[in-house]
C-alpha positions as CSV (number, residue, x, y, z in Angstrom):
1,X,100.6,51.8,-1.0
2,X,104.0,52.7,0.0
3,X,107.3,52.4,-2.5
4,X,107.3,48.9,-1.2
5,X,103.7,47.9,-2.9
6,X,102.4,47.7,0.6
7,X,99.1,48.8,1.6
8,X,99.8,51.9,4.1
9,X,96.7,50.9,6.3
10,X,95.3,47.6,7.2
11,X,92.2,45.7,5.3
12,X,89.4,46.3,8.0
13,X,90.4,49.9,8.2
14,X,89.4,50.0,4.6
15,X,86.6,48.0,4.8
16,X,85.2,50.2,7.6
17,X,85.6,53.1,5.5
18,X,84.1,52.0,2.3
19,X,80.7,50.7,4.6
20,X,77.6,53.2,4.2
21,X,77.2,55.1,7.3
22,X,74.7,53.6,9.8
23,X,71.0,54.8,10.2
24,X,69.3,55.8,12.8
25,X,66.5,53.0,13.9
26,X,62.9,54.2,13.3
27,X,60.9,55.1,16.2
28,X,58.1,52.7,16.8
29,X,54.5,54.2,16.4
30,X,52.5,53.8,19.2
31,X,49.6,51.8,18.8
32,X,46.6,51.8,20.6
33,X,45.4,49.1,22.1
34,X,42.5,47.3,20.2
35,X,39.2,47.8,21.7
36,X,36.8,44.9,22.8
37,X,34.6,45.0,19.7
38,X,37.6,45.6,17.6
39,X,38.9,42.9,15.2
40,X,42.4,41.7,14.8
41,X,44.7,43.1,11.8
42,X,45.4,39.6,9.9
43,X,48.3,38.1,10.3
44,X,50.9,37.9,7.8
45,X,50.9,34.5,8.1
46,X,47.9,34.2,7.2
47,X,47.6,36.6,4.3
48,X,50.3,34.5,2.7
49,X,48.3,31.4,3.3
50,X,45.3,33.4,1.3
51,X,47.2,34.4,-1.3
52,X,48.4,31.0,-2.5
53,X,45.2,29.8,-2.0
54,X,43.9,32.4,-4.1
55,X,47.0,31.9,-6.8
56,X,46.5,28.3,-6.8
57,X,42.7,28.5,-7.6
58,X,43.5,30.6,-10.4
59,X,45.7,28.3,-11.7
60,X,43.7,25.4,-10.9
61,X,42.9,23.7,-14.9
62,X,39.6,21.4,-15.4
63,X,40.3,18.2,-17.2
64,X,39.4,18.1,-20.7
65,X,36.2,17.6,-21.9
66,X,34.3,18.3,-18.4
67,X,32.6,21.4,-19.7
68,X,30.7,19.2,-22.6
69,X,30.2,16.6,-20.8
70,X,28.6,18.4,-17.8
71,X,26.5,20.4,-20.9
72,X,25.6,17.4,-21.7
73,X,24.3,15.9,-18.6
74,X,22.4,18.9,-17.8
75,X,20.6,18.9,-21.0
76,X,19.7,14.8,-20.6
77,X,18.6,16.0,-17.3
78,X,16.2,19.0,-19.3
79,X,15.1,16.3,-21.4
80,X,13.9,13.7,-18.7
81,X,12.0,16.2,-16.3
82,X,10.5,17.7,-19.2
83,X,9.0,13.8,-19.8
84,X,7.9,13.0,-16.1
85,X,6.4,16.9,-16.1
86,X,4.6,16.3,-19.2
87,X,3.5,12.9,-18.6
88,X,5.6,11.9,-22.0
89,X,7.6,8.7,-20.3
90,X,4.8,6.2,-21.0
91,X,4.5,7.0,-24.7
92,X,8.3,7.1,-25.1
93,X,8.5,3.6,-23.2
94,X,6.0,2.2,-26.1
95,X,7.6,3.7,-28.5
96,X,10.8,2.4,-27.6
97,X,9.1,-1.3,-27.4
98,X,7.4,-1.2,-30.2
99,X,10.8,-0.3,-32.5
100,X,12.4,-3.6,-30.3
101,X,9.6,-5.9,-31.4
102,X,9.9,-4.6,-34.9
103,X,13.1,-6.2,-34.8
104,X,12.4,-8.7,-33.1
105,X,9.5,-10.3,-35.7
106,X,11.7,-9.1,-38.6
107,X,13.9,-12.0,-37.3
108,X,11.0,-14.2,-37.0
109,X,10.1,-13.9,-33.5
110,X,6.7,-12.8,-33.9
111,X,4.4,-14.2,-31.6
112,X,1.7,-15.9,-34.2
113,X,0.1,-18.4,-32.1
114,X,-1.2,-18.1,-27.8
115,X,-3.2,-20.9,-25.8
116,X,-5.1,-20.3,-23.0
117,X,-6.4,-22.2,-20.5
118,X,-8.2,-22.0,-17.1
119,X,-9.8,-18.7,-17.2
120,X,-13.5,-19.0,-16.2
121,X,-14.5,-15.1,-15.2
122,X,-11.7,-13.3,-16.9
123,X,-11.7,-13.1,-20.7
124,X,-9.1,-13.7,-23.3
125,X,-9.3,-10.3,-24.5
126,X,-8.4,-9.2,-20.6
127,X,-5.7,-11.6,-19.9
128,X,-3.9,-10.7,-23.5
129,X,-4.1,-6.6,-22.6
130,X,-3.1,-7.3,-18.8
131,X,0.0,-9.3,-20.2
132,X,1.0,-6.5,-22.6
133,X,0.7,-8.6,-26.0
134,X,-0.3,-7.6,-29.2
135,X,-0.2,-8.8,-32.7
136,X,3.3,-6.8,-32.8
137,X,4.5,-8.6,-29.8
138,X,7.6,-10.7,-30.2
139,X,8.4,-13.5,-28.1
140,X,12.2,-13.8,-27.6
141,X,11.6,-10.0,-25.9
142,X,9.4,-11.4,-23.7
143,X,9.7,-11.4,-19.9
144,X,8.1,-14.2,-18.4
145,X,8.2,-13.6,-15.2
146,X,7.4,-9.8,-15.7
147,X,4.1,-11.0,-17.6
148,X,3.2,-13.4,-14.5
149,X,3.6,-10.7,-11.8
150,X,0.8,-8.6,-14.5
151,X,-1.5,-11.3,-15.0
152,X,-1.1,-11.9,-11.2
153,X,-2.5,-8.2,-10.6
154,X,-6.0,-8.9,-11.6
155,X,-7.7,-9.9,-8.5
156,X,-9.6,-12.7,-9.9
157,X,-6.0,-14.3,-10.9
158,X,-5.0,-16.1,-8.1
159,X,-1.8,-18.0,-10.1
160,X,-0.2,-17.5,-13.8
161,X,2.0,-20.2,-15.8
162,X,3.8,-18.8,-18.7
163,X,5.8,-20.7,-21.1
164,X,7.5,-19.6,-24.8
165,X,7.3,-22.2,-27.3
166,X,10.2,-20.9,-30.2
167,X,9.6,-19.1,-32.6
168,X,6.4,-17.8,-31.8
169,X,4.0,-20.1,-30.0
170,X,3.0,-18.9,-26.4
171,X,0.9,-20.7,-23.5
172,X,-0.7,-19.1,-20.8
173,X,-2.3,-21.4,-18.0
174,X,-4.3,-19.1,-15.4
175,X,-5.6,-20.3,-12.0
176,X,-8.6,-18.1,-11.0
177,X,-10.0,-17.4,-7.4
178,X,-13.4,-18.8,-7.0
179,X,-16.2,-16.0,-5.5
180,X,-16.7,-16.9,-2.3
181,X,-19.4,-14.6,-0.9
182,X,-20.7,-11.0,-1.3
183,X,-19.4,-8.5,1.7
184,X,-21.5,-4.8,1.9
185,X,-19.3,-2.3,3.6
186,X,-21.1,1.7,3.4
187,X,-24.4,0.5,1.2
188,X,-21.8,-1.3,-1.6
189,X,-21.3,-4.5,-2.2
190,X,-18.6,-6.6,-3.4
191,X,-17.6,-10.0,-4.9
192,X,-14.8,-11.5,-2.6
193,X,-12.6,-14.7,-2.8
194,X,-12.4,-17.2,0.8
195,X,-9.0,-14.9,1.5
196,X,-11.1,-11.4,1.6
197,X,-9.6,-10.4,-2.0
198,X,-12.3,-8.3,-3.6
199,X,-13.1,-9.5,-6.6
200,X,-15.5,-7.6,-8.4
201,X,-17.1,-4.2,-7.2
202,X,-20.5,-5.7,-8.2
203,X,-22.7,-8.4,-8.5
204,X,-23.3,-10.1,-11.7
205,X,-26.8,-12.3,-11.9
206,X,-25.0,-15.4,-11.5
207,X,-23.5,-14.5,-7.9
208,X,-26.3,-13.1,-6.3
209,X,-27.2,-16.3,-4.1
210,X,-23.3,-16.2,-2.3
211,X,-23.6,-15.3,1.2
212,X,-23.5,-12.1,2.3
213,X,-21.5,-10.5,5.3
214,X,-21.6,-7.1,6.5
215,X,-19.4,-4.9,7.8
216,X,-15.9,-2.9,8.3
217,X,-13.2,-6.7,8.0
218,X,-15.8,-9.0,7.4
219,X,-14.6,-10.0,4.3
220,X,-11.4,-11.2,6.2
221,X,-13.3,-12.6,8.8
222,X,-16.0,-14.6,6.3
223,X,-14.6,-17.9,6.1
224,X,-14.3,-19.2,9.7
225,X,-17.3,-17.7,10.4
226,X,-19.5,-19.0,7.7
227,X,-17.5,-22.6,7.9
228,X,-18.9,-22.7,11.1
229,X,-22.3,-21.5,10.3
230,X,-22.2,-24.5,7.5
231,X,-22.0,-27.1,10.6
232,X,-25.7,-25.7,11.2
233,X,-27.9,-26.3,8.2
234,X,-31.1,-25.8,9.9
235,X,-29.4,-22.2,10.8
236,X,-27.6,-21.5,7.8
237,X,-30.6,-21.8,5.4
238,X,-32.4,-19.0,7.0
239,X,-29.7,-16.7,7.3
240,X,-29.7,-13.9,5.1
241,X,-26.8,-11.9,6.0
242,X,-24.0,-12.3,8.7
243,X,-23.3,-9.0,10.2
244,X,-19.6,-8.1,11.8
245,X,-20.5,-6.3,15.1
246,X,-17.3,-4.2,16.3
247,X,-14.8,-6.6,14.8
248,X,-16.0,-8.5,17.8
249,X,-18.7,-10.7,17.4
250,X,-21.6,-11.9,14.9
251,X,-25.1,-11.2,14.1
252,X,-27.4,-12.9,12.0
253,X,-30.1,-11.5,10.0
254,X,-32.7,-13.7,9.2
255,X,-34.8,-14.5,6.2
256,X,-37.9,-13.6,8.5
257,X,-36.3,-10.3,9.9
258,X,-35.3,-12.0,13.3
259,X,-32.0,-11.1,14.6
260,X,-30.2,-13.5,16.0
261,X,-27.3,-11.8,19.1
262,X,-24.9,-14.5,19.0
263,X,-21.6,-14.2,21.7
264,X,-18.2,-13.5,21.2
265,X,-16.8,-16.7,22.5
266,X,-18.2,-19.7,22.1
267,X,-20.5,-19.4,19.4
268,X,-21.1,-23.0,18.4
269,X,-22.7,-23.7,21.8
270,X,-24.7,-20.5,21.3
271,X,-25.7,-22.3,17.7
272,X,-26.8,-25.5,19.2
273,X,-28.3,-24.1,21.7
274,X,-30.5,-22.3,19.0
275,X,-31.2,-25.1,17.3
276,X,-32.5,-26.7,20.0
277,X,-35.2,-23.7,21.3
278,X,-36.4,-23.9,17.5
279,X,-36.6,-27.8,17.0
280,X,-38.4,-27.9,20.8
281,X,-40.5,-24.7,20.6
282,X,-40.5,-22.9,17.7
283,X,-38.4,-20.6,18.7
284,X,-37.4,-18.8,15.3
285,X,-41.0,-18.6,13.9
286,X,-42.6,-16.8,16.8
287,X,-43.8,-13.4,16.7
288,X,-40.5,-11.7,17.6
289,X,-37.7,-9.7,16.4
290,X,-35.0,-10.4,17.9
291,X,-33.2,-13.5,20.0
292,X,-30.1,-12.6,22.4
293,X,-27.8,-15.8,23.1
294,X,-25.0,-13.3,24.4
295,X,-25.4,-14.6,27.8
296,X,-24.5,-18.4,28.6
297,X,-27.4,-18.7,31.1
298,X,-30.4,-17.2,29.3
299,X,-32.0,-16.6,26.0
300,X,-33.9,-13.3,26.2
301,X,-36.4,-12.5,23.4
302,X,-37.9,-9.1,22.0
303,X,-41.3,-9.5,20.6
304,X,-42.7,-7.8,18.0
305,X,-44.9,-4.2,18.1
306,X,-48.3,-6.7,17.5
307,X,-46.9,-9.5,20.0
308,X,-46.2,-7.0,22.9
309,X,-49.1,-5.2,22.3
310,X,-51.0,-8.3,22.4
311,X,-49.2,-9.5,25.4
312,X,-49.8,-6.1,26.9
313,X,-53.9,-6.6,26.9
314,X,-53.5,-10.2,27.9
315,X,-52.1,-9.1,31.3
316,X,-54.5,-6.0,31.7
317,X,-57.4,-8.4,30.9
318,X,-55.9,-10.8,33.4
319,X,-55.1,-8.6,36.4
320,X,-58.8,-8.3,37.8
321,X,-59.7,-11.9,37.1
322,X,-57.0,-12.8,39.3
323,X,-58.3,-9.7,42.1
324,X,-61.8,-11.1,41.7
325,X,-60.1,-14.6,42.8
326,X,-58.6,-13.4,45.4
327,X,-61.4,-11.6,46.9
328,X,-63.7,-15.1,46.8
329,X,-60.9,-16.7,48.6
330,X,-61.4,-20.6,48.7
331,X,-65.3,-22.1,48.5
């Protein structure tokens, strides 16, 4: 400043002076050009980008209580595939059921008192352990539909009506298939209802004069055929079995051993017509094993060994007879 109190040079004199000298810029390093199988440096953009992805993560916070309660579901999850492995469920089911009825019959549901009717070829004993009810049983824990669909398995159990009488009375009205015929499929036979339900693998002593079919679907095939067959009585009593042929067609193997060939289609004509060789001539009784009606113009026979042997001799014995005759010619 002067005497004056005035500045002896101007402000952007002084403000050039008191600025820090200016740098030289850096030279750029030359940078070789990346190569085909090269990669990329990252961008910076995108190393930001990672870095706050990375930051946030770290200071990402689970809710509380997540870590017990995912301890918690994977030992529940230990627990339960340790039961299905070790074949544990059914015995904890029971368990579990039995501890329900207990308090169930200390309220005074026990179930003290069950009627049953209708049940011809399945015993009390079975119906009661199909359905699931004991002396421990209570009946307001009962599931009447659930015990229907059970009874309803057996195959002889065609129906099931179940109804709880409070507190502890319970009737049971079963509707049972009636055996129908016996069916042999691979040297075993079977009991089976009119709709091909099997009812028993075997044959009791009672059963043993059903009709019997044979072959792979005859049981679901049985009762249109043998309804038919009933039209016939003079047929139908010497049947002994009714074989399936292919899925196709019957056979029918009589009490004699004579098989009868019948068609595929229009096997009530082939029927009548059978009736009528036997009423006229016998037909069935003969000395022959077989009778083919397959055809709608012809019956064709098969004699037996004896029969064609017989008929064998008859025509040697014959043939020079007939020579002779011819030879003499007319007197």
């Amino acid at each position: 400043m002067d005497g004056g109190r005035r500045l002896a040079q101007s402000l952007t004199r002084i403000a050039q002076l008191r600025a820090p000298p200016p740098t030289a810029p850096r030279p750029e390093r030359a940078v070789a050009p990346a190569g085909p199988n090269e990669a990329r440096a990252p961008r910076p953009f995108l190393r930001r980008q990672g870095r706050r992805l990375w930051f946030a993560i770290l200071r990402f916070k689970l809710p509380r209580g997540v870590g017990t309660t995912s301890a918690a579901l994977l030992v529940f999850a230990s627990i339960g595939y340790g039961m299905v492995v070790g074949d544990h469920l059914p015995a904890i089911v029971a368990a579990f059921k039995d501890a329900r009825d207990q308090v169930g019959n200390a309220a005074g549901f026990r179930i003290t008192a069950v009627e049953l009717t209708g049940n011809i070829h399945v015993s009390r004993e079975e119906v009661l352990a199909i359905a699931g009810i004991s002396g421990r049983s209570a009946l307001i824990f009962l599931n009447v539909e659930w015990t229907r669909e059970r009874l309803k398995t057996n195959p002889w159990i065609a129906d099931a009506n179940v109804l709880k009488l409070y507190p502890g009375e319970l009737k049971i009205r079963i509707t049972e298939r009636e055996p129908f015929a016996l069916w042999q499929k691979d040297s075993r036979v079977s009991v089976i209802a009119d709709d091909g339900t099997v009812l028993e693998p075997y044959i009791t002593p009672s059963l043993v004069r059903l009709p019997l079919v044979v072959g792979q679907d005859a049981q679901m095939r049985a009762k249109a055929f043998l309804a038919l067959l009933d039209r016939y009585p003079d047929i139908h009593d010497q049947v002994r079995a009714s074989i399936l042929v292919g899925g196709r067609r019957w056979n029918l193997r009589l009490h004699n051993g004579v098989d009868v060939r019948l068609p595929e289609n229009e096997v009530g004509r082939a029927l009548e017509r059978l009736v009528t060789l036997d009423r006229d001539v016998k037909l069935i009784s003969r000395d022959i094993t077989a009778i083919d009606l397959r055809l709608p113009d012809r019956v064709t026979v098969r004699l037996s060994q004896p029969a064609a042997q017989a008929r064998s001799d008859e025509l040697k014995d014959s043939a020079p007879k007939k020579q002779a005759t011819r030879k003499a010619g007319p007197a």
